[in-house]
N, C-alpha and C positions, 0 to 999 in steps of 0.2 A: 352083123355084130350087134349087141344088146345096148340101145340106146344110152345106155347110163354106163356103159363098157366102155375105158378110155385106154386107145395102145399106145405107146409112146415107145421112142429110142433117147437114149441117152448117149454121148458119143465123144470120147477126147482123146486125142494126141499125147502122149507120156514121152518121155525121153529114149526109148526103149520100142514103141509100139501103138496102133491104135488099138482101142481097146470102145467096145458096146456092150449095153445091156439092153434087154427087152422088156419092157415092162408092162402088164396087161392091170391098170389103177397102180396101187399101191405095192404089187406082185412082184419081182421078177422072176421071168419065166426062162433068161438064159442068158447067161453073158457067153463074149466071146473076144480074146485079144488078135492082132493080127504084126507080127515083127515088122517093125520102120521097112526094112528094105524091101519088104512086100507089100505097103501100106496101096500102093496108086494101082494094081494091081487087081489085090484080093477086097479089098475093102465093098462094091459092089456085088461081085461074087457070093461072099461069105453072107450079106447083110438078106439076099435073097434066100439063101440056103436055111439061117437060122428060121424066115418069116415062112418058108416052106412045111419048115418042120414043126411049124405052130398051126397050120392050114390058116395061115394070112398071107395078103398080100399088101405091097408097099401105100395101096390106096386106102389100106383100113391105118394108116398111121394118124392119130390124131395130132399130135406133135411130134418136133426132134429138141430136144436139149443140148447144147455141146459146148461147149470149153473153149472159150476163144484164147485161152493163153493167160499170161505166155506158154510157150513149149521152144524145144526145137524149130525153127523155120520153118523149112521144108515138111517135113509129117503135122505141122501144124494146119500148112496151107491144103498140102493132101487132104486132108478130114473136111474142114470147113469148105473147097472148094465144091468135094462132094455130097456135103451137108445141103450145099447152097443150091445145086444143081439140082438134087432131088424137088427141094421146096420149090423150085421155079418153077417144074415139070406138071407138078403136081399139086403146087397150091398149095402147101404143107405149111405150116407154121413153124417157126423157129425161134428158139430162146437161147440167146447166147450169155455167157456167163464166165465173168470174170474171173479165173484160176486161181490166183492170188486172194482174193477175195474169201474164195469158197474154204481154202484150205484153213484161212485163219479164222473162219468161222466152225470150219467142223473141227478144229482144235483149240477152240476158244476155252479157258482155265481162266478165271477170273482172280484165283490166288496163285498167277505167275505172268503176274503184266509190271513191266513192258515182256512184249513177246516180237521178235524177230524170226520174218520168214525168209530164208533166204534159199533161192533156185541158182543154179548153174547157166550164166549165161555166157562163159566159156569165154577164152582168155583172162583178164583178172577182173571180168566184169560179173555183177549177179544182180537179179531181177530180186526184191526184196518186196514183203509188206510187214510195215510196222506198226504193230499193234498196242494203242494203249487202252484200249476200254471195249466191251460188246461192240458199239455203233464208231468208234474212232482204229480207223485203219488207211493209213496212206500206205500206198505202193508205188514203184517207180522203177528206175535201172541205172547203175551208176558203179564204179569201180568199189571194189574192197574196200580200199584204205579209203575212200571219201565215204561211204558209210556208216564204217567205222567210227573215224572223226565225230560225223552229227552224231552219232548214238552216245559219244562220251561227254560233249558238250551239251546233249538233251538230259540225261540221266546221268549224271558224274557220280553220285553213292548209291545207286538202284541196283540190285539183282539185272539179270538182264538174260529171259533164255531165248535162245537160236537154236532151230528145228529146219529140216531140210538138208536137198543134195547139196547145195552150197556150201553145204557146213565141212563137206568131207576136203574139198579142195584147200578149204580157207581157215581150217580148223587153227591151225599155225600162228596164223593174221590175227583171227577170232582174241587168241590167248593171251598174244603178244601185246595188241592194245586194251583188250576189256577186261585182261588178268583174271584175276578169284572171282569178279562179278559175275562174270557167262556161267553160263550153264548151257550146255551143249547137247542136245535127245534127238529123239526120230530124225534121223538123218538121213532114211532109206525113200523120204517125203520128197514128190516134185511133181503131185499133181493131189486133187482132190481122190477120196475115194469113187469108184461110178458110181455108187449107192448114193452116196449126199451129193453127188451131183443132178440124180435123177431126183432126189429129194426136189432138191431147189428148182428145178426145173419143172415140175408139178406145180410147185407153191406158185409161182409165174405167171405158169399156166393159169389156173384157176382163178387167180387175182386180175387175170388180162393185164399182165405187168410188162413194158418191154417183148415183148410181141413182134416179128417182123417175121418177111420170107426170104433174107439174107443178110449173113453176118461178116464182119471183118475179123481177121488178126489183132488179138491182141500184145502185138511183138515188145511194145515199150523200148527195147534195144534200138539206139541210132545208128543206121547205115555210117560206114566210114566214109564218105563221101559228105554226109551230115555234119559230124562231128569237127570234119577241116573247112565246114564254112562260116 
């Protein structure tokens, strides 16, 4: 491989599927998704097949980038466990990268803040980030209506749009408490795109930012066992 040649994988968990791209610098040279219930399965399979079909091998990877969440549990843990396993084998480097974070950066509009992310974190609970500026984004996990609440008590005459899967369950909720305020779009949202995730994940790279050869879940949601102590 050409010294100044850098291959990287980019790699996240979506609600639906995991999903890679390949990226040779700035390139992508092949994405590929793979459905949730085949995730622990095909996910090694496929990942060798794509780097075949580039005449690479898993040794020429310079980094892996990947999406620590939230997502789904289970296919969240999938991705990241095998993220984590490659890098150990092989001394790979890893850049994990806040989901929440990313999204509200690649959807950052500066004339529609405050802005509200909000994911599906199923029952009436949603993993949100709430956006007031470029560099001001808290995130966290908490029921509907307790979101709600702060959002009307932070911003009482404010515009206020909400973006994401979350928005389709709670749209009802949304209306009921934040009335004509809300503004309601991209609902089809519940992960970063791979492209700015591999984006960010270069930029990391290169800066030698948060760097490691193994990452956690970024779940935020408390176990019910949690919640009753």
């Amino acid at each position: 491989m050409n010294k100044n040649q850098q291959t990287f994988l980019a790699v996240q968990s979506t609600y639906s599927a995991i999903e890679y791209a390949l990226y040779t610098n700035e390139n992508c040279v092949e994405k590929s998704s793979i459905p949730k219930i085949k995730a622990s399965s095909d996910l090694i399979p496929s990942l060798e097949k794509t780097l075949k079909k580039q005449s690479l091998t898993i040794n020429e990877i310079s980094f892996i980038g990947i999406n620590q969440g939230p997502a789904p549990f289970t296919t969240l843990r999938v991705a990241i466990a095998t993220i984590n396993s490659i890098a150990f084998s092989l001394n790979t480097d890893v850049i994990g990268i806040d989901g929440l974070q990313a999204i509200a950066q690649e959807y950052f509009d500066s004339q529609k803040l405050p802005t509200v992310i909000l994911l599906n974190a199923f029952a009436n609970d949603v993993y949100y980030a709430l956006q007031t500026s470029e560099k001001e984004t808290s995130t966290g996990c908490c029921t509907i209506n307790e979101l709600l609440e702060k959002i009307v008590t932070l911003f009482p005459d404010q515009k206020i749009r909400f973006m994401g899967n979350g928005c389709i369950k709670h749209k009802e909720k949304i209306v009921e408490i934040i009335k004509n305020k809300a503004t309601i779009e991209k609902t089809e949202i519940g992960s970063p795109s791979i492209e700015y995730l591999a984006l960010i994940a270069a930029k990391q790279y290169h800066s030698q930012k948060e760097i490691t050869h193994q990452v956690l879940p970024l779940y935020l949601k408390k176990h019910w066992i949690q919640k009753k102590a």
